[in-house]
C-alpha positions as CSV (number, residue, x, y, z in Angstrom):
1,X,54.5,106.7,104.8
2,X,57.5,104.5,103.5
3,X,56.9,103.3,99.5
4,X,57.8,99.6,100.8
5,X,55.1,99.8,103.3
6,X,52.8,101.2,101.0
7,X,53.7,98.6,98.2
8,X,52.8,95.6,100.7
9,X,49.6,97.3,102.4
10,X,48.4,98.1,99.0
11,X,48.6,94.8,97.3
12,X,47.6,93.1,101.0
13,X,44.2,95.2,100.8
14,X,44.5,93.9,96.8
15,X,45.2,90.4,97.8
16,X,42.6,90.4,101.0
17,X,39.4,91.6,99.1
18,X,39.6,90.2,95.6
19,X,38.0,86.8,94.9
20,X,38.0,85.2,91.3
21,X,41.9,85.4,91.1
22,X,44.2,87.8,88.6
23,X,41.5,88.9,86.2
24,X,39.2,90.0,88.9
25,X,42.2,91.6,90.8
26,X,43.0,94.1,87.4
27,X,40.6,96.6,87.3
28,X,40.9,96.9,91.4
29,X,44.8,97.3,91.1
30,X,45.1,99.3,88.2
31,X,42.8,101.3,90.4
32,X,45.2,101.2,92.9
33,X,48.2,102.0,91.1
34,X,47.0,104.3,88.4
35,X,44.6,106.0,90.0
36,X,45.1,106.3,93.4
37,X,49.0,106.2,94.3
38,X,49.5,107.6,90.4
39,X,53.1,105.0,90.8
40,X,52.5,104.2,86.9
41,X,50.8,105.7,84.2
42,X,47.8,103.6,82.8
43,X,49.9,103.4,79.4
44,X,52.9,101.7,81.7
45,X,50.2,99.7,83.6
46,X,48.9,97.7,80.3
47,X,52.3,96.7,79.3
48,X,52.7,95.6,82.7
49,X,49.8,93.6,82.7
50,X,50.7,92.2,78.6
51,X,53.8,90.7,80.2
52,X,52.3,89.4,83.2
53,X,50.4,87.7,81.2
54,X,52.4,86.1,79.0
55,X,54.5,84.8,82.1
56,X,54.0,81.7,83.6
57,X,52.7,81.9,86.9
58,X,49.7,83.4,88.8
59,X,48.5,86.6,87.3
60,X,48.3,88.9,90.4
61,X,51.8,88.2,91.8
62,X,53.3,89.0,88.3
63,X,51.9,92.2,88.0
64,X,52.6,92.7,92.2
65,X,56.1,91.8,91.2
66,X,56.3,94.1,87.9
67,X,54.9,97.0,89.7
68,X,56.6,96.9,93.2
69,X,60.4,95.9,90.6
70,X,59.3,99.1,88.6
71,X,59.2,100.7,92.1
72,X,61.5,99.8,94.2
73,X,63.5,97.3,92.6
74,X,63.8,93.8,94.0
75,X,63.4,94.7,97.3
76,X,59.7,96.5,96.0
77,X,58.9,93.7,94.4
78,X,59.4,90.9,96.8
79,X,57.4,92.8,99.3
80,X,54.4,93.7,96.6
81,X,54.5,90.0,95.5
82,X,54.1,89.2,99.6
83,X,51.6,91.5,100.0
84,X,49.4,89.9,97.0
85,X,50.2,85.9,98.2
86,X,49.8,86.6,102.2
87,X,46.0,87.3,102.0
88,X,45.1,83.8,100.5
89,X,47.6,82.1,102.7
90,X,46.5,82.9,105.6
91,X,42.5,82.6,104.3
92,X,43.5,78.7,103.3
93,X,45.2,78.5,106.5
94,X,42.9,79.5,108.2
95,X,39.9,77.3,106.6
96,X,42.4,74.1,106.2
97,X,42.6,74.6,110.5
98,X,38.6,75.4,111.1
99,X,36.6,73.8,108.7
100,X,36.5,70.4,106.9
101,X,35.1,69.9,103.2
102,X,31.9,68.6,104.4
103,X,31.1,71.8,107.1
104,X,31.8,73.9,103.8
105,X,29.4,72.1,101.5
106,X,27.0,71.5,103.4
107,X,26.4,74.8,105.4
108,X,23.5,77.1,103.7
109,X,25.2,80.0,105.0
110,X,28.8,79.4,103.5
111,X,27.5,77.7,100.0
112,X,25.3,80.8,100.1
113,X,28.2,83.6,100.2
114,X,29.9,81.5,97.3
115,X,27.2,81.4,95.4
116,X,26.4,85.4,95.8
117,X,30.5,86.2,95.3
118,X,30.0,84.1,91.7
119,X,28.2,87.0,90.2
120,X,30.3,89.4,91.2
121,X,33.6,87.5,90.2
122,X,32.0,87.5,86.4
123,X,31.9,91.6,86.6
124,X,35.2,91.5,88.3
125,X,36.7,89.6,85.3
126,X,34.7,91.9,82.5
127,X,35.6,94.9,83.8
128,X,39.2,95.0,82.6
129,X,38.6,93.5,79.7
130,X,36.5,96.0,78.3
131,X,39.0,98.7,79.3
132,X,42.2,96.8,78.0
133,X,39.8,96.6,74.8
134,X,39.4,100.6,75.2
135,X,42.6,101.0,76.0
136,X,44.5,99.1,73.4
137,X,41.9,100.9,70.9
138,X,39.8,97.6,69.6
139,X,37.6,98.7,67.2
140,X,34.7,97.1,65.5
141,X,37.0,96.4,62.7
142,X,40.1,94.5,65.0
143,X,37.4,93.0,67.8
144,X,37.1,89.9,65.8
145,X,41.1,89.1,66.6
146,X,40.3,88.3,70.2
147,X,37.0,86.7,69.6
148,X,38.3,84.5,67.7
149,X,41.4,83.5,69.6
150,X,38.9,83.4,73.0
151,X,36.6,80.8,70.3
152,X,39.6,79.1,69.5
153,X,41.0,78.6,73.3
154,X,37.6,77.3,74.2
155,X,36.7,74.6,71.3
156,X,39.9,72.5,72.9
157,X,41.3,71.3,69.6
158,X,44.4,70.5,70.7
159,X,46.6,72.0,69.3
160,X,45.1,75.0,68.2
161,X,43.6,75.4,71.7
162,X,46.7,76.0,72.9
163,X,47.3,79.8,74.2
164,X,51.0,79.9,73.6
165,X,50.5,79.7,70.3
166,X,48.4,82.8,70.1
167,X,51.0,84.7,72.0
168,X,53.5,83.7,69.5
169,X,51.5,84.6,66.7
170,X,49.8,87.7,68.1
171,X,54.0,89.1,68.8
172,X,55.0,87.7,65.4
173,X,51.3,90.0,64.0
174,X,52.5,93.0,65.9
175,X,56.4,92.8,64.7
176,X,55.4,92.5,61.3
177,X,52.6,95.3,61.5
178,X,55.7,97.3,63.0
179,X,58.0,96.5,60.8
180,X,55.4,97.3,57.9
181,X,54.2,100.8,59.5
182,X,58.1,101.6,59.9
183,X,59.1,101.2,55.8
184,X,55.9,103.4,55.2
185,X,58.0,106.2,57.3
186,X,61.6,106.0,55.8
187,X,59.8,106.6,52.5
């Protein structure tokens, strides 16, 4: 089968059967990727998904668009990036044309799928983060880095709230625990 096809059916599928957005979408296309199509290794993957994630934008597409560019180039990652938006488009498309905002909260059946999907959505979002955590070798010793940063995020003081300026610091951290580990060598 063509790679370009196989880029857009894969992050369609991705795209069509994900709900909770980006984070819920990792674990199922690193699945994908990694494990599946073996297009990246898993090492590749989670510096793919570091700078996805400290790109503006929607999660998903970024990592679409780094995978299918990694790929294919720009023509594999316009048609990976397709693949991921398509899905919801045509979903809100096709609610916007079929039902109105009182059919949807007000219908048992619908509020009832929603509120089964929640649950889900929660293990969806856990799941990579305990195998970036694995994967980027947290141990009980560094686990306190994100906990507090996640503590930070979440108290919305300003300011300090602000997840840009963990990125910042977090690169800045790494550069200078590089930069440390590297003088240790030259000795």
């Amino acid at each position: 089968m063509n790679i370009y096809w196989q880029l857009f059916a894969s992050f369609f599928k991705i795209g069509a059967f994900t709900f909770g957005g980006g984070w819920a979408m990792i674990s199922i296309i690193e699945r994908e990727i990694v494990d599946k199509h073996h297009w990246i290794e898993k090492d590749d993957f989670l510096d793919l998904l570091a700078i996805a994630q400290s790109l503006p934008g929607i999660l998903a597409v970024n990592i679409a668009t780094a995978v299918g560019d990694k790929m294919r180039g720009m023509r594999g990652s316009i048609l990976a990036a397709a693949g991921t938006i398509l899905p919801s488009f045509l979903i809100i498309l096709a609610i916007a044309i079929f039902l109105t905002p009182d059919m949807i909260k007000n219908n048992r059946v619908i509020s009832s799928i929603f509120m089964g999907i929640r649950p889900a959505v929660v293990a969806l979002i856990v799941a990579p983060v305990l195998t970036s955590a694995r994967a980027a070798k947290l141990s009980w010793k560094t686990v306190w880095i994100p906990l507090v940063v996640a503590l930070m995020i979440s108290l919305d003081l300003g300011f300090v709230s602000n997840p840009i300026l963990y990125i910042i610091l977090g690169a800045l951290g790494g550069y200078i625990f590089w930069k440390i580990g590297r003088r240790g060598v030259r000795r």
